[in-house]
C-alpha positions in Angstrom: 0.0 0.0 0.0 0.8 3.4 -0.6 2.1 5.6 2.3 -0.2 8.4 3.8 0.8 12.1 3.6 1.6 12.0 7.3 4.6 9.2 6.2 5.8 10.8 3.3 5.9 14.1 5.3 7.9 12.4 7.5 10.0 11.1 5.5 11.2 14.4 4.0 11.4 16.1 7.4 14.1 13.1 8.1 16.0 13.4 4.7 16.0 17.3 5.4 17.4 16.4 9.1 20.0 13.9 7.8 21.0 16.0 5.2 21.8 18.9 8.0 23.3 16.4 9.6 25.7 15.4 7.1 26.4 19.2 5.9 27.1 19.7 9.4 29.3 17.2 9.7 31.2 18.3 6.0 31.7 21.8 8.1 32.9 20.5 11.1 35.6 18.3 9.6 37.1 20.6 6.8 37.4 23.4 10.2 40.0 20.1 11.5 41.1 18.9 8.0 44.3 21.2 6.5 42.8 21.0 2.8 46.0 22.5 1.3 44.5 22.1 -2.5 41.0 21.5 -3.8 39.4 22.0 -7.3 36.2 20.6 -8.4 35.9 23.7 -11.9 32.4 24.3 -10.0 32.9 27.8 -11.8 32.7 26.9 -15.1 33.7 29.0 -18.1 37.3 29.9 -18.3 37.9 30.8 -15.0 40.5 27.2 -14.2 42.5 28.6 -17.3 43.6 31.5 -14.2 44.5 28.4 -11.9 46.2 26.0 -14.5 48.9 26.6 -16.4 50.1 24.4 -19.6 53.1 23.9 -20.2 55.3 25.3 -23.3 58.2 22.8 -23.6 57.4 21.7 -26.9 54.8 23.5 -29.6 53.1 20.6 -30.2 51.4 19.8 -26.9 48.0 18.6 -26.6 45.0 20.6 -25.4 43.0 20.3 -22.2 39.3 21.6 -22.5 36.1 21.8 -19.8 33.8 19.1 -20.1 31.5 16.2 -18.6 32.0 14.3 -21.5 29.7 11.7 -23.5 27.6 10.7 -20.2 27.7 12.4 -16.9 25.9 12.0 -13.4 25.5 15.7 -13.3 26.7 18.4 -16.3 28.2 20.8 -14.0 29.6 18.9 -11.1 31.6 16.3 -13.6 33.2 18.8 -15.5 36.8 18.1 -15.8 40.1 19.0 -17.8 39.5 16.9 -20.7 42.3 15.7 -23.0 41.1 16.7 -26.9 44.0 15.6 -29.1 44.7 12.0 -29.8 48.1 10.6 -30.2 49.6 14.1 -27.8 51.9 14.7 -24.7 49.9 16.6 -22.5 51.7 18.8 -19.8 49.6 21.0 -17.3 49.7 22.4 -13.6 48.4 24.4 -10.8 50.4 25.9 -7.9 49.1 26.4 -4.4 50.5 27.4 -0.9 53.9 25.7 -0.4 53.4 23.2 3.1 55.1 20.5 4.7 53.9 16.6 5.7 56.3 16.5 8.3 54.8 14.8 11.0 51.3 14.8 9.5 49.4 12.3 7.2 49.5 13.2 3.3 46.3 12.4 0.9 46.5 12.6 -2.8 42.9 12.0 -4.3 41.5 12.9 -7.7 38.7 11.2 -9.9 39.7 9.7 -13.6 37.4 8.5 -16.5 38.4 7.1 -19.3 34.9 7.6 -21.0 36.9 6.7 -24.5 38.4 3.4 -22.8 41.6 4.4 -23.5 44.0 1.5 -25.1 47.2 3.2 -24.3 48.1 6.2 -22.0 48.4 7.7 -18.7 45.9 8.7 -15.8 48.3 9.7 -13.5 49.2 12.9 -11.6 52.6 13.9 -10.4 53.3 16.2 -7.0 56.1 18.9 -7.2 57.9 21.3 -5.3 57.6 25.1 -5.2 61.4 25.6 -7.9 59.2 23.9 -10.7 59.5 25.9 -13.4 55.6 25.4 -14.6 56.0 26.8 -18.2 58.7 24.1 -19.3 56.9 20.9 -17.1 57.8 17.8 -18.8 58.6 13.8 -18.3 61.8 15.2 -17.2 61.1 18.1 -14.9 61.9 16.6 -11.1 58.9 15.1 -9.4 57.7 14.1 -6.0 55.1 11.5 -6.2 53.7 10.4 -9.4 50.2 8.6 -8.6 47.3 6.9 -10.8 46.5 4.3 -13.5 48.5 3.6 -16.5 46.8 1.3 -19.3 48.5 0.7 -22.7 47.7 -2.3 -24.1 46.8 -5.5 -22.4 49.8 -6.1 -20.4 49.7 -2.6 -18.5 46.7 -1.9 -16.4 48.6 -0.7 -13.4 48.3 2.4 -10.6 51.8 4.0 -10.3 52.7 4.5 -6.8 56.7 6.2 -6.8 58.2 8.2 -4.4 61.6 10.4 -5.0 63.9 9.8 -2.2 67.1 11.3 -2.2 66.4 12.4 -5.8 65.7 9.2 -7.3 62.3 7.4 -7.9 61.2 4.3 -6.1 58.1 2.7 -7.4 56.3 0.2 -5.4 57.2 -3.3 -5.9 53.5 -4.0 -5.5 51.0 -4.5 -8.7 48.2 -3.0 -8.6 45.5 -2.8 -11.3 43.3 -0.4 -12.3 39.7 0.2 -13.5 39.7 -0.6 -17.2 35.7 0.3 -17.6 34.9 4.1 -19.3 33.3 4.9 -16.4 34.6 7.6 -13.4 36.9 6.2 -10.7 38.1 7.9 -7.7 41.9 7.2 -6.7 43.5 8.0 -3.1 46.8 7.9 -1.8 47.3 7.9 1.6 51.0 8.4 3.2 51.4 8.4 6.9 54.0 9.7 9.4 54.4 6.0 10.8 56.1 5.4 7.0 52.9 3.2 6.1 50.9 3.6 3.0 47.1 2.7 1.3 46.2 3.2 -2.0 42.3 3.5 -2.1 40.1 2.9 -5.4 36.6 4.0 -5.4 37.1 4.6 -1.4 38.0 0.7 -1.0 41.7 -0.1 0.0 43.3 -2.0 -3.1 47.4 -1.8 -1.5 48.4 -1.1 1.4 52.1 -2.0 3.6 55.1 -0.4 4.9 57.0 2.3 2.3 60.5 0.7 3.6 59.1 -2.8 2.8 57.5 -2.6 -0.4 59.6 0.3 -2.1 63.5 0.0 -2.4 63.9 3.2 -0.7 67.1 1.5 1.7 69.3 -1.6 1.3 68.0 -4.8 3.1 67.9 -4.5 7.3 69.3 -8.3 6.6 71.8 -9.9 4.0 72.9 -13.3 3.8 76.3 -13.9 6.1 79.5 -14.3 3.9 81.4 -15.9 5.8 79.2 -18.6 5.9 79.0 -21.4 2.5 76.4 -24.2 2.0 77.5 -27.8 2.8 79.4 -29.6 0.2 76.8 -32.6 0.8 73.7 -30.3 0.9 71.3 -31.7 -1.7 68.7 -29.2 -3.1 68.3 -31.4 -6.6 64.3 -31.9 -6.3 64.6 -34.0 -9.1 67.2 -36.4 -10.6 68.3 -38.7 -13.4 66.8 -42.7 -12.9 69.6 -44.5 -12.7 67.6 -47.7 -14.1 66.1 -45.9 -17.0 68.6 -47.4 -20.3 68.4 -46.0 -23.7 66.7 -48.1 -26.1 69.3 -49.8 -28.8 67.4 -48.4 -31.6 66.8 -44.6 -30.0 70.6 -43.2 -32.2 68.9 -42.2 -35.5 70.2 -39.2 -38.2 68.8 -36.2 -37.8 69.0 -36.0 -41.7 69.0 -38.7 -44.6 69.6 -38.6 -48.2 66.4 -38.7 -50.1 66.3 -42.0 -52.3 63.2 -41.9 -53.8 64.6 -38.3 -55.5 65.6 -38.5 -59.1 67.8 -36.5 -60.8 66.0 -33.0 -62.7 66.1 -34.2 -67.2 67.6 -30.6 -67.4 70.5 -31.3 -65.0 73.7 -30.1 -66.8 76.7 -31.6 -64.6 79.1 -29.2 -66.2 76.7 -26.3 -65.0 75.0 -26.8 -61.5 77.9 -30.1 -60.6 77.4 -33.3 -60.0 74.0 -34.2 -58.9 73.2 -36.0 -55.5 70.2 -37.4 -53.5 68.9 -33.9 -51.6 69.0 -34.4 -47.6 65.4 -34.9 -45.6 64.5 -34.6 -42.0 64.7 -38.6 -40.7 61.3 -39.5 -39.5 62.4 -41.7 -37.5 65.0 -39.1 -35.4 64.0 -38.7 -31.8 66.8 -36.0 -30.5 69.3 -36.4 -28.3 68.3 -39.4 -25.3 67.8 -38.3 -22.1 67.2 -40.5 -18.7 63.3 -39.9 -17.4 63.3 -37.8 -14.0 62.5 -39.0 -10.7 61.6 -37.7 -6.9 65.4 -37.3 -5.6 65.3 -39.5 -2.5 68.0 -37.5 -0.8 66.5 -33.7 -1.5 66.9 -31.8 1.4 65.1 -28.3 0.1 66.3 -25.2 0.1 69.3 -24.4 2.0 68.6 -21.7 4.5 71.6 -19.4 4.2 72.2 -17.6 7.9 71.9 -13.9 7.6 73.4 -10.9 9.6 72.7 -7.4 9.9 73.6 -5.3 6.8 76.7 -2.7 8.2 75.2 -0.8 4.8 71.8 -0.3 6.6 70.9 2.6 8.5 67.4 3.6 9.0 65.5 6.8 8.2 62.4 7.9 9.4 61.9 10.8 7.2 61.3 8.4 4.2 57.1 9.7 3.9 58.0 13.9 4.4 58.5 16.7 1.4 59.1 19.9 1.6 57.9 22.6 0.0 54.8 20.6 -1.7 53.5 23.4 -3.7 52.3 22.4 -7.5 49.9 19.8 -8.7 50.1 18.5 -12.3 49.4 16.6 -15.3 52.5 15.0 -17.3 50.8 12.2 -19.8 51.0 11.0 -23.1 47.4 9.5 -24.6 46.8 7.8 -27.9 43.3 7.9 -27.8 42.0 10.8 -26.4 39.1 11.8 -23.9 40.0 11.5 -20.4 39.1 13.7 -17.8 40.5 14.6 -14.3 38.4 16.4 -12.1 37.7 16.4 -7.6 41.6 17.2 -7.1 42.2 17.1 -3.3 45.0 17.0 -0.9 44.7 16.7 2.5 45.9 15.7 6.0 42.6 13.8 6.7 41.6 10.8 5.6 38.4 10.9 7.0 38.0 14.4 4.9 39.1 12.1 1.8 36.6 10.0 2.0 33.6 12.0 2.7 35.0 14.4 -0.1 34.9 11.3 -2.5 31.8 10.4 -1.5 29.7 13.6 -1.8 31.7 13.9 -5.2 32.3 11.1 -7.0 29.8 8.6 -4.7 26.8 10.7 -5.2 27.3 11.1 -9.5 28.7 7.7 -10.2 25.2 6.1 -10.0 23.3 8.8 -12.8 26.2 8.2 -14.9 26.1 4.7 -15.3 22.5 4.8 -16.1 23.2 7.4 -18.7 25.5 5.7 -20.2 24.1 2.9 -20.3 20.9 4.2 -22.2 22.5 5.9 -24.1 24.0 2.5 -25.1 20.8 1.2 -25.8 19.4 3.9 -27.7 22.3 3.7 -30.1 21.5 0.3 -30.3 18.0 0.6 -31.4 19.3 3.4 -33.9 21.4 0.3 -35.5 19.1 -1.8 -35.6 16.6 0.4 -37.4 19.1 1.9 -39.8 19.7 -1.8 -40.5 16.3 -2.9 -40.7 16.0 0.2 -43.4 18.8 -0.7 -45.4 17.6 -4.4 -45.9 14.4 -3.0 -46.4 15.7 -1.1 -49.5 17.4 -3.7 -50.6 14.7 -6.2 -50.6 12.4 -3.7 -52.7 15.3 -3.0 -55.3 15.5 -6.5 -55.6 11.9 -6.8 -56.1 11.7 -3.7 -58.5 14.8 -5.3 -60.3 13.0 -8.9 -60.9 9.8 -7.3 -61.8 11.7 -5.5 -64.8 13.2 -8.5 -65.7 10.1 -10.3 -66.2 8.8 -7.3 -68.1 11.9 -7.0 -70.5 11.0 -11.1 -71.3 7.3 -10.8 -72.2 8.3 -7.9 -74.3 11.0 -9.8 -76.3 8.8 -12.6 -76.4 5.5 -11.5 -77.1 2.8 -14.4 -77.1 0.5 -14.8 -80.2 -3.1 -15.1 -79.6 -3.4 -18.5 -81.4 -0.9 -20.0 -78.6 -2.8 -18.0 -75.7 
């Protein structure tokens, strides 16, 4: 049964409460979040052009344009910077207050769509310090962090997590894939002050560990002792030869014989081309070089488990997750097919922030897009299938309009006489 006006007033009254609730909630955490950089292009136009900056390294950079693309959940609040040249480097970046994660948490968060579903190029962003030199930002301008998914191909579906330490890049030793679908994903990267790490997709942790452990930031804590040699009688052979297995008498065959049933060419001139001679053949009956058949070594002890010490190389550093002077944002890619956009840029000291942010973003739009897509996907669809139905329509009535001619063409060359009708 239907509800009554008294429950359906009700109802509203606690949507309207909850949604205080939350709004509340939004206000109170961003006054204890430090949101040090936060774009969403809510103003439209060409207002982000003032906050971005491309780059001018080369002449022939590809162009970044406003838009919600194909299918949206909302036209305004999915607007992104939109790649618009295919088969382009794209190079582009914002700067904001410089700040330090010393002793603080750092989140990287944006939202990706590769509404084109891209078979080859990059979704990722890179983090920079205040000395970047915006106007010439390249692949080789020296980066921070450099975060988010990479497809090309079917081999590489991955999200880059790499860190600069002591001016060189570590990426993680970790694989983790990425969303492959045209649809909008969000992507976090949380680093904390205890040195560990999560990378979130669509608010759900896909990676997550110690940045000493799975990143080659510092040589091993351990290293095997070299002073120290395996046993001269240590067997690790899992497998070995069968001592009762014999070759066969008949196993030694040519890998090649002479061809006997060949006969010599009529047009063989000795004098010319030499003396002729049977041409050689693969022997059918070759079976390679013999070997003994492999059996369970009875006297396998595994693997021999070689004493470590401490490395003397290995000091440790706590300051392995903290930057200095994080001050730029930007976009360093190279896209064969174009028509990703990058939109919901955050980064923060709170992960709870984070994930409310992603959630009011990219939680409460990634619903209406899918449907739009996705009827949009069936309406193009039934456009096909009428366009087809129409062209074998036309077909079928040339075909009659062809036959009917035909017929006419033979009763007029062949006219019938009334004495034979």
């Amino acid at each position: 049964a239907a509800a009554g006006p008294r429950a359906r007033c009700g109802g509203a009254a606690a949507a309207v409460a909850l949604r205080v609730v939350l709004l509340l909630g939004a206000v109170l955490g961003s006054a204890r979040a430090a949101v040090y950089f936060q774009e969403q292009f809510l103003d439209g136009g060409s207002n982000w052009q003032k906050r971005w900056m491309n780059s001018e390294y080369k002449p022939d950079l590809g162009k970044f344009k406003l838009a919600a693309g194909k299918f949206y959940g909302d036209p305004v609040r999915d607007k992104g910077l939109q790649t618009s040249e295919n088969s382009k480097f794209y190079a582009i970046s914002s700067r904001f207050k410089p700040f330090s994660n010393k002793g603080k948490t750092l989140v990287i968060q944006y939202t990706v769509k590769h509404e084109q579903k891209i078979d080859c190029g990059g979704g990722y962003i890179k983090i920079f310090s205040s000395n970047l030199d915006q106007k010439n930002l390249s692949g080789d301008s020296h980066y921070y962090i450099m975060f988010g998914p990479d497809i090309c191909g079917s081999e590489t579906k991955k999200v880059h997590v790499i860190l600069n330490y002591k001016n060189k890049p570590h990426p993680i030793k970790k694989q983790i894939r990425c969303k492959v679908d045209g649809y909008t994903h969000l992507y976090t990267l949380i680093i904390r002050p205890d040195q560990t790490y999560e990378v979130k997709i669509d608010n759900e942790v896909a990676a997550s560990g110690n940045l000493e452990d799975d990143l080659d930031f510092l040589p091993p804590r351990k290293i095997n002792d070299p002073a120290v040699k395996k046993p001269s009688d240590w067997d690790d052979r899992i497998q070995i030869d069968d001592p009762n297995d014999i070759k066969p008498e008949d196993w030694d065959e040519p890998e090649y014989i002479m061809d006997t049933s060949a006969e010599k060419p009529e047009d063989w001139d000795d004098s010319v081309n030499g003396e002729w001679s049977y041409p050689v053949v693969k022997n059918p009956l070759y079976r390679g070089e013999w070997k003994p058949r492999q059996i369970d070594n009875p006297n396998y002890r595994g693997v021999w488990p070689h004493p470590q010490i401490d490395n003397p190389n290995y000091s440790p550093d706590y300051s392995i997750y903290s930057y200095e002077n994080i001050s730029i944002i930007g976009l360093d890619i190279w896209q064969v097919r174009a028509g990703t956009i990058f939109d919901n840029f955050l980064i923060t000291d709170d992960e709870d922030y984070a994930e409310d942010f992603g959630d009011e973003t990219w939680g409460e739009t990634k619903g209406p897009e899918k449907e739009m897509n996705i009827k949009q996907t069936e309406e193009e669809q039934e456009r096909e299938r009428v366009t087809e139905e129409k062209y074998f329509e036309q077909r079928l009535k040339k075909k009659l309009k062809e036959r009917r001619k035909s017929q006419k063409d033979r009763v007029m060359r062949n006219p019938i006489k009334k004495e034979e009708l």
